[in-house]
C-alpha positions in Angstrom: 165.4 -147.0 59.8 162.4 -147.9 62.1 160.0 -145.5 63.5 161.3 -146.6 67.2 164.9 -145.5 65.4 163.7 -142.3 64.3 162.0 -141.3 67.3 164.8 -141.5 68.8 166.6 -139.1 67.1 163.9 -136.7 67.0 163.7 -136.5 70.6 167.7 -136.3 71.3 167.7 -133.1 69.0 165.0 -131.6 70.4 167.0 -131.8 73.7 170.4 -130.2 72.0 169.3 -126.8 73.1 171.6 -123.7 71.7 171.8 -120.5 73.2 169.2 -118.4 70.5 165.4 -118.1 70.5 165.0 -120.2 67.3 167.3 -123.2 69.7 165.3 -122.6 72.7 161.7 -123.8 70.5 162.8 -127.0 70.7 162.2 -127.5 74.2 158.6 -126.1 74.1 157.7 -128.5 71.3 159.6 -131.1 73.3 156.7 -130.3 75.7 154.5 -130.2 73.2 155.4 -133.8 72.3 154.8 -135.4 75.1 155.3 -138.9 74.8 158.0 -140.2 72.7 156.7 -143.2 71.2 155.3 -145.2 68.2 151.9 -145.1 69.8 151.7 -140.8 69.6 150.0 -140.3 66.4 151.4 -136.7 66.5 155.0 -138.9 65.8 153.4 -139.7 62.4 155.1 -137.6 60.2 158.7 -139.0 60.7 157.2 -141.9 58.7 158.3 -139.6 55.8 161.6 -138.8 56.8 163.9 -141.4 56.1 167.7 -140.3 57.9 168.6 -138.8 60.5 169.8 -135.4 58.4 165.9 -135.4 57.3 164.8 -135.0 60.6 167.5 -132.6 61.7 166.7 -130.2 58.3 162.6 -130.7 59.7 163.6 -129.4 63.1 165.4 -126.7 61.5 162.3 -126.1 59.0 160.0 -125.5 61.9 161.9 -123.5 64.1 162.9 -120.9 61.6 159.2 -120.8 60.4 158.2 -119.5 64.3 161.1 -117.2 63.9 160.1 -115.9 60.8 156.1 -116.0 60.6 154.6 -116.5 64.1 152.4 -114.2 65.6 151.7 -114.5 69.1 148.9 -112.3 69.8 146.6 -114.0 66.6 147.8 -117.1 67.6 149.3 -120.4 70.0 152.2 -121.8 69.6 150.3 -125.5 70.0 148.7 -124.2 67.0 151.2 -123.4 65.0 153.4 -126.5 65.3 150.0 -129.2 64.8 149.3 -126.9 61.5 153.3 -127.3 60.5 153.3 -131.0 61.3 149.9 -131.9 59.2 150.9 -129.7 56.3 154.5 -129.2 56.4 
């Protein structure tokens, strides 16, 4: 699968949006995102995922982590996403 591929696919899930708080992070880190191409370095990481499940189960990974250990009054959510997506 090619980066172009997987992009892709990150970007249609983040825009399946549920009706719960952990569903409705997508569309700020959608935001976040920006651009949704091979030439956004913050797109790196999906050089390690290598299906489409991967990606889905990384979505999933992140957005129960804000659920579960976010604190917005120490800190942002841009923060908190950059940290999850350089150090898992």
């Amino acid at each position: 699968m090619t980066l172009n591929e997987k992009i892709i696919i990150f970007e249609k899930q983040l825009t399946v949006i549920g009706d719960n708080y952990a569903e409705s992070l997508k569309a700020d880190f959608y935001i976040l995102i920006g651009n949704f191409n091979s030439s956004n370095q913050s797109l790196g990481f999906l050089t390690d995922l290598n299906s489409k499940e991967e990606i889905i189960t990384w979505i999933e990974k992140l957005t129960s982590r804000i659920v579960m250990k976010f604190d917005k009054e120490t800190e942002s959510i841009n923060d908190f996403i950059f940290d999850y997506i350089e150090l898992g």
